[in-house]
C-alpha positions in Angstrom: -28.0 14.7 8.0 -29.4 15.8 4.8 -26.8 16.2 3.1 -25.9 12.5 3.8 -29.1 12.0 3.0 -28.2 13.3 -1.3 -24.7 11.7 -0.8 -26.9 8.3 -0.4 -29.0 8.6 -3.0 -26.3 9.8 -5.3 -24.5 6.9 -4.5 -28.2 4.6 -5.4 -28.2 6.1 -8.9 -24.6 5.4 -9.6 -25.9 1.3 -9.1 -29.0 1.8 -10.3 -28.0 3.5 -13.8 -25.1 1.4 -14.2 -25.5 -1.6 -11.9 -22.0 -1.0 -11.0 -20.6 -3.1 -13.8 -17.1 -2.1 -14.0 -17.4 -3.0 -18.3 -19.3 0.1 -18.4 -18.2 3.4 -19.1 -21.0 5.0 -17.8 -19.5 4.1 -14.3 -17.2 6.8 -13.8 -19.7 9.6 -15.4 -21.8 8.5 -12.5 -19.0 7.9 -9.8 -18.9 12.0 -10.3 -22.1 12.8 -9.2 -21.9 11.7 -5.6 -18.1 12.5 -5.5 -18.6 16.2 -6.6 -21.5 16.4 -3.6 -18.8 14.9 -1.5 -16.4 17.2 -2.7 -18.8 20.1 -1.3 -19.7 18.3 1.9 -15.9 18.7 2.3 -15.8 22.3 1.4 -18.5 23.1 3.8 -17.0 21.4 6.9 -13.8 23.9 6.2 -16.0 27.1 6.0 -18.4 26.2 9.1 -18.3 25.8 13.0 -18.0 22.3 14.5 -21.5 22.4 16.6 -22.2 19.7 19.6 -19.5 16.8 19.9 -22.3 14.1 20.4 -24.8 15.3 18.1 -21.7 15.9 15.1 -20.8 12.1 16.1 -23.6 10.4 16.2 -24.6 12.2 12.6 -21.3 10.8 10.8 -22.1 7.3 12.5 -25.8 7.1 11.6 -25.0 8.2 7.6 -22.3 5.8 7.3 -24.4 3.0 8.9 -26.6 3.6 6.1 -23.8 3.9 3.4 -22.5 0.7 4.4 -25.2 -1.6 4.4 -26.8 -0.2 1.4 -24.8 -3.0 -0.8 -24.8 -6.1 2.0 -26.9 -8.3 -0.3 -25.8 -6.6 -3.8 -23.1 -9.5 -5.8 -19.7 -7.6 -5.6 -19.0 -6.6 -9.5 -16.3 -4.4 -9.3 -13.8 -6.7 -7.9 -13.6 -10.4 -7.1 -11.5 -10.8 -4.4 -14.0 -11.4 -1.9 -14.1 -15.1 -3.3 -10.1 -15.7 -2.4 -11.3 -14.8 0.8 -14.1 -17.3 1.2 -11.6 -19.9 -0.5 -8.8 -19.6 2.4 -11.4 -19.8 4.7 -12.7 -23.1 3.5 -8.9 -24.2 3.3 -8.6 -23.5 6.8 -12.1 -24.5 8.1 -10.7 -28.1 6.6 -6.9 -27.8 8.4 -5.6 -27.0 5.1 -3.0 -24.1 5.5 -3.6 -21.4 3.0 0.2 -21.0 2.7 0.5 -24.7 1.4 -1.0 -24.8 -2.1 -2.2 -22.8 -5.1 -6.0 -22.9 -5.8 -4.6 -24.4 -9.1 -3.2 -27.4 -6.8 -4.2 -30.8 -7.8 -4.3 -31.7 -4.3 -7.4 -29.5 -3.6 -9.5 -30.4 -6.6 -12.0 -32.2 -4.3 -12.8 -29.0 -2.6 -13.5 -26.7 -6.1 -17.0 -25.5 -6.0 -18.6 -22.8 -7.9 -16.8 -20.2 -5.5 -13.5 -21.8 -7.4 -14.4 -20.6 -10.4 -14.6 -16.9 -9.3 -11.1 -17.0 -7.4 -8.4 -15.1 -9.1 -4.6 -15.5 -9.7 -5.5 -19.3 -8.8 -1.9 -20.0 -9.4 -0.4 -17.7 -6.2 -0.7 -18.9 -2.8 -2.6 -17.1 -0.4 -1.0 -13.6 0.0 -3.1 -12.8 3.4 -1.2 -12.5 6.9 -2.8 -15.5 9.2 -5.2 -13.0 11.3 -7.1 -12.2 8.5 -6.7 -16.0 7.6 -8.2 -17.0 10.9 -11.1 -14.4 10.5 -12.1 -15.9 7.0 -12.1 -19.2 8.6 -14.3 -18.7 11.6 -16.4 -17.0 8.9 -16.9 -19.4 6.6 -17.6 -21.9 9.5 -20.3 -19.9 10.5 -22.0 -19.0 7.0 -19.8 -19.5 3.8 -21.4 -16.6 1.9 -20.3 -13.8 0.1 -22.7 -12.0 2.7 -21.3 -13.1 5.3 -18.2 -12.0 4.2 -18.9 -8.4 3.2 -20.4 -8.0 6.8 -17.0 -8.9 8.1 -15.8 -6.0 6.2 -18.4 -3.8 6.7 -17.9 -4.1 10.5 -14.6 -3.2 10.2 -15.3 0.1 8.3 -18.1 0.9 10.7 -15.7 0.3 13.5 -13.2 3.1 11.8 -16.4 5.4 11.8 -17.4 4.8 15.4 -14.0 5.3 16.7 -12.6 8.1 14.3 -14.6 10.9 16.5 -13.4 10.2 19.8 -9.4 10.0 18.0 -9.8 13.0 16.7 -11.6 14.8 19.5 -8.9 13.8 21.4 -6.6 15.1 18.9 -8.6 18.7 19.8 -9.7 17.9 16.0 -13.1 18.9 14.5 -14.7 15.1 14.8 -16.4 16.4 11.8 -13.3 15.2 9.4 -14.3 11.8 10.0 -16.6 12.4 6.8 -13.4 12.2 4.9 -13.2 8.4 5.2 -16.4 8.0 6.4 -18.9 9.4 3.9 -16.2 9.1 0.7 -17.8 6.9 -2.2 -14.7 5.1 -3.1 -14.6 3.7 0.0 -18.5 3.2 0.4 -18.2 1.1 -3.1 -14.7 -0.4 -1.9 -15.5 -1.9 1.4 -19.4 -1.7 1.2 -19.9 -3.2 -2.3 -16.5 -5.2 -3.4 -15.9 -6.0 0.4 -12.3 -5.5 0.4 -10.5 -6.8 3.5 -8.3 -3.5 4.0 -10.9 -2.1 6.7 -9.6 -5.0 9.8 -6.5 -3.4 9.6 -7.3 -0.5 9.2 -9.1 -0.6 12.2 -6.3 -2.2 14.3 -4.1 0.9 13.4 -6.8 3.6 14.3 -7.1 1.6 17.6 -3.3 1.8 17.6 -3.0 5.1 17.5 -6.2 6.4 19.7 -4.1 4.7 22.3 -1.2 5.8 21.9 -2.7 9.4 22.1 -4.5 8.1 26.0 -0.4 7.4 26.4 -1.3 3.7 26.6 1.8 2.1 24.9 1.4 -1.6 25.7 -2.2 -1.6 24.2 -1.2 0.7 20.9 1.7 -2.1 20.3 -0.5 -5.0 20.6 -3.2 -3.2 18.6 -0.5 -2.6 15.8 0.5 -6.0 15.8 -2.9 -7.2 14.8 -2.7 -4.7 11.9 0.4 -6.3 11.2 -1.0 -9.8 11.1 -4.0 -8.4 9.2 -2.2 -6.8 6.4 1.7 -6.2 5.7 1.2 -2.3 5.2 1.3 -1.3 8.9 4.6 -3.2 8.7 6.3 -0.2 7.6 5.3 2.5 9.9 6.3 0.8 12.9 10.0 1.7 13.1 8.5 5.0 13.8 6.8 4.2 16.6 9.6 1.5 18.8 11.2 4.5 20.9 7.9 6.3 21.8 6.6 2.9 22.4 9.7 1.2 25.0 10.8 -2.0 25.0 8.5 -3.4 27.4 5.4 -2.3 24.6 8.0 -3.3 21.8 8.5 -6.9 23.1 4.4 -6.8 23.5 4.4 -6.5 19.4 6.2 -8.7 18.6 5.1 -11.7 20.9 1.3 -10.6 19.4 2.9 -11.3 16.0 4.6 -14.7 16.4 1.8 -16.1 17.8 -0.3 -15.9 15.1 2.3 -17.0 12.9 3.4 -20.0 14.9 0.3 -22.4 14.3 1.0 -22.2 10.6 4.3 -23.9 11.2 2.5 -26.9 12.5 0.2 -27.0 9.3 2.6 -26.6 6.2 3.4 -24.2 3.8 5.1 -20.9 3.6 4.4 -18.2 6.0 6.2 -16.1 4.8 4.5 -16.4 1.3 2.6 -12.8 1.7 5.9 -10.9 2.5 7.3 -12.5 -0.7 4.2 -11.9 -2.4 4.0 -8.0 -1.8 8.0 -7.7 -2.3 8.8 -9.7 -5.0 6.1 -10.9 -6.9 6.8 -9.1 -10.8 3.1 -10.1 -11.5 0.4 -8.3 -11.2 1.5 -4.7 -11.8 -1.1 -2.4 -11.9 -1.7 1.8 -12.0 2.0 2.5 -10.9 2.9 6.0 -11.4 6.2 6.8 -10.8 7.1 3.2 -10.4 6.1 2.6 -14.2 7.8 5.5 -15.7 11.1 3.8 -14.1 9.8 0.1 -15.8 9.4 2.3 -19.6 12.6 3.8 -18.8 14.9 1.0 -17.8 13.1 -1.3 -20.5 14.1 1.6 -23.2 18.0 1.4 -21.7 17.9 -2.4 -22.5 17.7 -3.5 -19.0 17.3 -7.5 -18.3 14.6 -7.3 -15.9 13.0 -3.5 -15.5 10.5 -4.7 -12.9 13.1 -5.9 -10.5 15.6 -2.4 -11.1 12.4 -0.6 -10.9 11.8 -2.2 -7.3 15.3 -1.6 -6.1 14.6 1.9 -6.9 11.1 2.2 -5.4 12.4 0.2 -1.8 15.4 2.2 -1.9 13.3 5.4 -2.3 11.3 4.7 0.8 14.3 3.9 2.8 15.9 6.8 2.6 12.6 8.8 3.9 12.5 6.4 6.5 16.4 6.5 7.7 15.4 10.5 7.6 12.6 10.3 9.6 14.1 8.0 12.3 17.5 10.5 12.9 15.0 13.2 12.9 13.3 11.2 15.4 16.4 10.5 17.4 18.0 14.0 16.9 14.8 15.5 18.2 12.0 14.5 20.7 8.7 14.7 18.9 5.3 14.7 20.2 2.5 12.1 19.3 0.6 13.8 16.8 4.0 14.6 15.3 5.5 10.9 14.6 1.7 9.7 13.7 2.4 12.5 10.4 5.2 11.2 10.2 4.2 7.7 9.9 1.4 8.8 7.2 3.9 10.7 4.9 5.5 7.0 4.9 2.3 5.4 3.3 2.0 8.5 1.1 5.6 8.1 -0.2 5.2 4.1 -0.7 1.7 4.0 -1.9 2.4 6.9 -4.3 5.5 5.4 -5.7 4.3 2.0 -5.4 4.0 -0.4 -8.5 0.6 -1.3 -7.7 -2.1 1.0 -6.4 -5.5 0.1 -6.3 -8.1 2.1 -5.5 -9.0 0.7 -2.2 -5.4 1.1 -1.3 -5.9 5.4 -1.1 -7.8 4.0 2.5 -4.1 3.6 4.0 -3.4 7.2 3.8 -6.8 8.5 4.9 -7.1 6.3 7.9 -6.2 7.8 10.7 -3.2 10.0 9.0 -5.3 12.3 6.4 -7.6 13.2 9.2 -4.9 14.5 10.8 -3.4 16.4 8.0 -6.1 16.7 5.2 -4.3 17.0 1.6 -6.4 18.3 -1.3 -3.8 16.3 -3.1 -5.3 13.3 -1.9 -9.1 13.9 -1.8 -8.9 14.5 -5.2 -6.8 11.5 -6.3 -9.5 9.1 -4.4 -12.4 10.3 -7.1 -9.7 10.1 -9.6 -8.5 6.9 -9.3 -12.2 5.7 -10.2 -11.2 5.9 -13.2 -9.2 2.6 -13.5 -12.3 0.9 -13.9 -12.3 2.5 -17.1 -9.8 -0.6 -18.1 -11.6 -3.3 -17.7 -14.4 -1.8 -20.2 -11.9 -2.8 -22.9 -11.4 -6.5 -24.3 -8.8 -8.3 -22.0 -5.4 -8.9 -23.8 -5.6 -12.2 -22.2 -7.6 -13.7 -19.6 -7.7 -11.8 -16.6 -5.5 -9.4 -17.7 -5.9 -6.0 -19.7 -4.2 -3.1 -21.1 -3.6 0.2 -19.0 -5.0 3.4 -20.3 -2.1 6.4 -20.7 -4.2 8.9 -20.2 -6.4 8.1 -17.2 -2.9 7.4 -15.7 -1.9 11.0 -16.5 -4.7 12.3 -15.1 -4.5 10.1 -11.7 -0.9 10.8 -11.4 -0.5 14.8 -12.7 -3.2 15.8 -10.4 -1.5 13.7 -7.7 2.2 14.1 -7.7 1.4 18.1 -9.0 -0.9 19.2 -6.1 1.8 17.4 -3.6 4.2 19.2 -5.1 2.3 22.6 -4.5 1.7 21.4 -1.1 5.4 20.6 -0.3 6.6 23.9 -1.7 4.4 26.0 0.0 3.9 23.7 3.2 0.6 24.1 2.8 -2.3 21.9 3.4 -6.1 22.1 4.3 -7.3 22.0 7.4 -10.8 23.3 9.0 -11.3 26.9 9.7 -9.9 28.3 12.5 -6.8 26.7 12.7 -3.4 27.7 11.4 -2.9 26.9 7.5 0.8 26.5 7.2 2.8 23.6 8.7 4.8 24.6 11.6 
C-alpha cells in the first residue's frame, strides 16, 4: 500500500510539473520518475512471498481505484481521440450511422459543435466496431462529456483490475502480477488521462479467458465476441481458440458478432469500414519498427508503393506464425494456459511488427497474456515508448502531422526486438520466485 501510495504521487508530479502537455520535453524526464518506482515495485514482487490472497487483491484494487480516477476531471492533453468518440456517439444518438459519412461530410455540418473542432482525421469514417459504437451512443445520451466518457473507460480498466486476481489465482499465479497492468503509468496516463477506448475490449478478452480457464466454452466465446465487436485486435487470436472452444461455442461467436453488425445494415454506410481501415488504410503510419525499415527499404529499391509491399510483408509475417501455431495445435493437444501463450505471442508478433504502434497499444500484450508470461522485453518497452511524445514537441510538418524522431525509434525498438531476442534464444523469461525460469 505504500508503495502505491509513492507510485501515486510520482505520477501527481509528472502533471503537476508538466501539466502533461505532450509539447513539452520535460514529459518524458518526468514519465521516469514513477516508471523507475514501478520498475522496482516490479523487482520486489519477483524477490518476495505472495502473502494473503484477499488482502494481496484487495491492495492492487484499492491503489488502482485511486490511479484511475486521479485524472476523471483533468482535459485529456496527450491525445484527442476521446472527441471522435463523443462524435460517433452524437451520430448515433441522432440515427446517423457512424459508418455513413466523414466528419468532413457536408451532410453533417448542422451537427459541428465545438467538440467538431477537436476530432481528428475528420476525413476517415469511423474506424470503431459497432459495440463500442453503441456504448458511445448510450453515453452521450446520458451526459455528452468528455467526463463522461473517460469514466466509460476508466470502468473498463478497473474492471481488468478487479478481475485480473481471481484469473490468475486460478492460473495458481501470484495475483500479485496484476500490478503489471494495473499500477503501470503508461496505462494510468493512457486509459485514466487520454481515455483511450482499448480497456472494453480488453476486458471482454480477460472475461474470455477467465472462462475458458472454469472450462466454460460457450461463455469465453460469447465474451470474445464482444471483444471482437469492441475492437478488431481480438480478431486475430481467435483461430487459436475454435477447437478448444467446439462448434456449439464457435457458432455462439459468431451469432454474438452478426448481431451487432446487422442493425448497421438498416442505417447506411460501410460496416466493414474499420476492417478496411486497420488493413488498408496507408495513412496514418506511426512508430513502426520493423515495419518501417521494410517502407525505407523498398522505397530505396524504387518500389511504386512501399507502404502497400511493406504490408504484404508484415500480414504475410503473421500468417506464417499463425499456420505454425494452428498445426502445432492440431499435431498436439495443448492445455489452456498453453494456447492463451500462444495467442499472446500472436499480438506480440503483430503489434511488434506492426506499422503503427501506439503507446496504448503495448495494453494488448499485457492483458491477460504478459501476466501469464512476464517479458522484461516488454516492461521495458512500455516506459520506452513514452518517448513518442517527444514528437509532437517539434513544429508539425503539416497540420496534424509531424516528423518521427530516429533515435527515440532506436531506442524503443533495439531495446525491444534485442531483449526478445535474448529471451528467445535462451527461452528465458521472468517470472516470480519460486517457480521454474526456463520455458518448458
Amino acid at each position: 500500500m505504500c508503495l502505491g501510495g509513492l507510485l501515486e504521487i510520482s505520477i501527481l508530479a509528472v502533471y503537476f510539473f508538466t501539466g502533461l502537455n505532450r509539447t513539452s520535453t520535460l514529459l518524458e524526464s518526468f514519465f521516469a520518475i514513477p516508471f523507475l518506482l514501478y520498475l522496482g515495485i516490479v523487482i520486489w514482487i519477483t524477490r518476495s512471498k505472495s502473502g494473503d490472497f484477499q488482502t494481496s487483491t484487495i491492495i492492487v484494487i484499492l491503489v488502482s481505484v485511486v490511479l484511475y480516477l486521479t485524472f476523471l476531471f483533468q482535459t485529456p492533453t496527450l491525445s484527442g481521440d476521446i472527441y471522435r468518440y463523443i462524435w460517433d456517439g452524437k451520430l448515433l444518438g441522432n440515427g446517423i450511422s457512424p459508418y455513413e459519412y466523414a466528419p468532413y461530410a457536408n451532410q453533417l455540418a448542422y451537427l459541428r459543435d465545438a467538440n467538431w473542432q477537436l476530432v481528428q482525421n475528420k476525413d476517415i469514417i469511423s474506424p470503431y466496431p459497432p459495440l463500442l459504437e453503441f456504448l458511445n451512443a448510450l453515453t452521450y445520451v446520458v451526459s455528452p462529456t468528455v467526463t463522461a466518457f473517460k469514466a466509460t473507460t476508466i470502468l473498463g480498466s478497473l474492471g481488468i483490475v478487479v478481475v485480473l486476481p481471481f484469473f490468475l489465482k486460478k492460473l495458481n499465479f501470484d495475483p500479485r502480477l496484476a500490478i503489471l497492468f494495473a499500477w503501470n503509468p503508461l496505462f494510468v496516463l493512457e486509459f485514466g488521462s487520454s481515455g483511450h477506448d482499448d480497456t472494453i475490449a480488453l476486458f471482454f478478452v480477460l472475461l474470455s479467458m477467465y472462462f475458458l480457464v472454469k472450462n466454460q466454452r460457450i461463455p469465453a466465446a460469447g465474451m470474445m465476441a464482444l471483444g471482437v465487436v469492441s475492437k478488431l485486435f481480438p480478431l486475430l487470436i481467435v483461430p487459436i481458440f475454435l477447437k478448444r472452444w467446439g462448434a456449439k461455442a464457435t457458432a455462439v461467436f459468431a451469432v454474438v458478432v452478426a448481431a451487432f453488425y446487422v442493425p448497421f445494415l438498416f442505417l447506411g454506410g460501410n460496416i466493414l469500414n474499420p476492417i478496411s481501415v486497420y488493413l488498408f488504410t496507408s495513412t496514418p503510419l506511426f512508430n513502426g519498427g520493423v515495419f518501417s525499415l521494410l517502407q525505407n527499404l523498398f522505397s530505396s529499391l524504387g518500389g511504386a508503393d512501399a507502404v502497400s509491399f511493406s504490408r504484404v510483408v508484415e500480414y504475410a509475417m503473421f500468417a506464417a506464425v499463425l499456420i505454425w501455431m494452428l498445426w502445432m495445435i492440431l499435431k498436439k493437444p495443448h492445455n489452456d494456459l498453453q494456447l492463451m501463450r500462444c495467442a499472446g505471442i500472436l499480438i506480440t508478433v503483430y503489434i511488434a511488427f506492426s506499422s503503427t504502434v501506439q503507446p496504448w497499444y503495448v495494453a494488448w500484450v499485457f492483458v491477460p497474456f504478459l501476466v501469464m508470461m512476464p517479458t522484461w522485453s516488454w516492461i521495458i518497452f512500455s516506459g520506452t515508448i513514452f518517448l513518442t511524445y517527444l514528437t509532437f514537441a517539434q513544429q508539425p510538418i503539416s497540420p496534424g502531422y509531424w516528423a518521427e524522431i530516429p533515435w527515440v525509434k532506436f531506442v524503443e525498438f533495439a531495446q525491444l526486438y534485442g531483449m526478445m531476442a535474448f529471451e528467445i534464444l535462451s527461452r528465458r523469461y521472468f517470472v516470480l520466485r519460486g517457480i521454474v525460469k526456463k520455458v518448458a
